[in-house]
C-alpha positions as CSV (number, residue, x, y, z in Angstrom):
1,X,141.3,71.8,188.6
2,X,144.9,71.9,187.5
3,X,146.7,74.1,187.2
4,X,147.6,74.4,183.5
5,X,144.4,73.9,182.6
6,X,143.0,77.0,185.1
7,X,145.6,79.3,183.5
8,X,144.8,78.0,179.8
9,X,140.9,78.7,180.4
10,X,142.1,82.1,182.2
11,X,143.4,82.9,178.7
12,X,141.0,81.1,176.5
13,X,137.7,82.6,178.1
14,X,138.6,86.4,178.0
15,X,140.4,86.0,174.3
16,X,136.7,84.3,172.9
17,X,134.9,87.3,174.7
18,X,136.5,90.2,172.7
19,X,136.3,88.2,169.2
20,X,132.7,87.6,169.7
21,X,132.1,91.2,170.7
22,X,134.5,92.5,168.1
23,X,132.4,89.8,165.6
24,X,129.2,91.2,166.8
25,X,130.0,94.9,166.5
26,X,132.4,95.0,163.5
27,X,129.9,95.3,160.3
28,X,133.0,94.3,158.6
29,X,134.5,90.6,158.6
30,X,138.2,92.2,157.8
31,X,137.9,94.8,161.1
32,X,136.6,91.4,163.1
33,X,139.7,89.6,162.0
34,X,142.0,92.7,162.5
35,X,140.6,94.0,165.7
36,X,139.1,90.3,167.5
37,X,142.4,88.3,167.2
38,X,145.1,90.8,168.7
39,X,142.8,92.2,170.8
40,X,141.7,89.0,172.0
41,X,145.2,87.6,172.4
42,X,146.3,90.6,174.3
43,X,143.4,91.0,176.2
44,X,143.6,87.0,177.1
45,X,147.7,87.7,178.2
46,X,147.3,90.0,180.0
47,X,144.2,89.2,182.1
48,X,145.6,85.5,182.8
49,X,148.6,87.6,184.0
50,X,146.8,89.7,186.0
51,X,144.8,86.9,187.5
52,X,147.3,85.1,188.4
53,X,149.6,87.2,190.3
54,X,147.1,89.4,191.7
55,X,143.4,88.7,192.0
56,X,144.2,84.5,192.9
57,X,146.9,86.0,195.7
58,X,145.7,88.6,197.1
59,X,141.7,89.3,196.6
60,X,140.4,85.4,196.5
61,X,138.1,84.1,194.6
62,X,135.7,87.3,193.2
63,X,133.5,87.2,190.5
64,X,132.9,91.2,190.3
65,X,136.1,91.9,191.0
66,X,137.6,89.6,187.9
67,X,134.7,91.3,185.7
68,X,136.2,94.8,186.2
69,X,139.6,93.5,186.1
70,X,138.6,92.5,182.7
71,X,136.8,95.2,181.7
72,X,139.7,97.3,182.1
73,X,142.3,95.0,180.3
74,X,139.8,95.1,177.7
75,X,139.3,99.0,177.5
76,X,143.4,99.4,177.3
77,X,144.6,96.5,175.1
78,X,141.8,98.5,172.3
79,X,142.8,101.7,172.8
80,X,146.7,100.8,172.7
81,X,145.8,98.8,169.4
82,X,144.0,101.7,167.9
83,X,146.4,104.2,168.6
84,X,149.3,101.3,166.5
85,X,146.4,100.9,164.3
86,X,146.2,105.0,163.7
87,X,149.9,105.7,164.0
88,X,149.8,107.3,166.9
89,X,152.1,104.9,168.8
90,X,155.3,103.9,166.5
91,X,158.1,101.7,167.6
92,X,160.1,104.1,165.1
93,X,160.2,106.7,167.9
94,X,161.2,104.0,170.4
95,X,164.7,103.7,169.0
């Protein structure tokens, strides 16, 4: 498998996993829209990221170990986008 096409399925895979869960447990098409594509986007970045430097480099090739990975991307890429969401986090304070 190429290369290009290994990271684009690295980024593809994860990103389709959060919409579908945020489709399934949203009971609102707007919150699925709101909280499945930038979650999914970041969540897709910054596992592909992840993967690639670390897990392909220096664990191998582990199933379990790229389903926790994930897990955990997943778990901080929501809360980080519910604390924007909330105003808890505003770039107004960064500058």
């Amino acid at each position: 498998m190429s290369k290009t096409l290994r990271i684009g399925l690295t980024f593809i895979i994860p990103a389709i996993i959060v919409f579908l869960f945020w489709a399934i447990a949203a009971s609102n098409f707007f919150v699925m829209i709101g909280m499945g594509i930038p979650s999914g986007i970041g969540t897709g970045i910054l596992f592909s990221m992840i993967d690639y430097y670390f897990i392909d480099k220096c664990i191998g090739n582990k199933f379990l170990m790229r389903f926790f990975v994930f897990l955990g991307v997943f778990v901080l890429v929501t809360i980080i986008h519910l604390l924007l969401e909330d105003g808890e986090i505003s770039f107004e304070n960064l500058f």
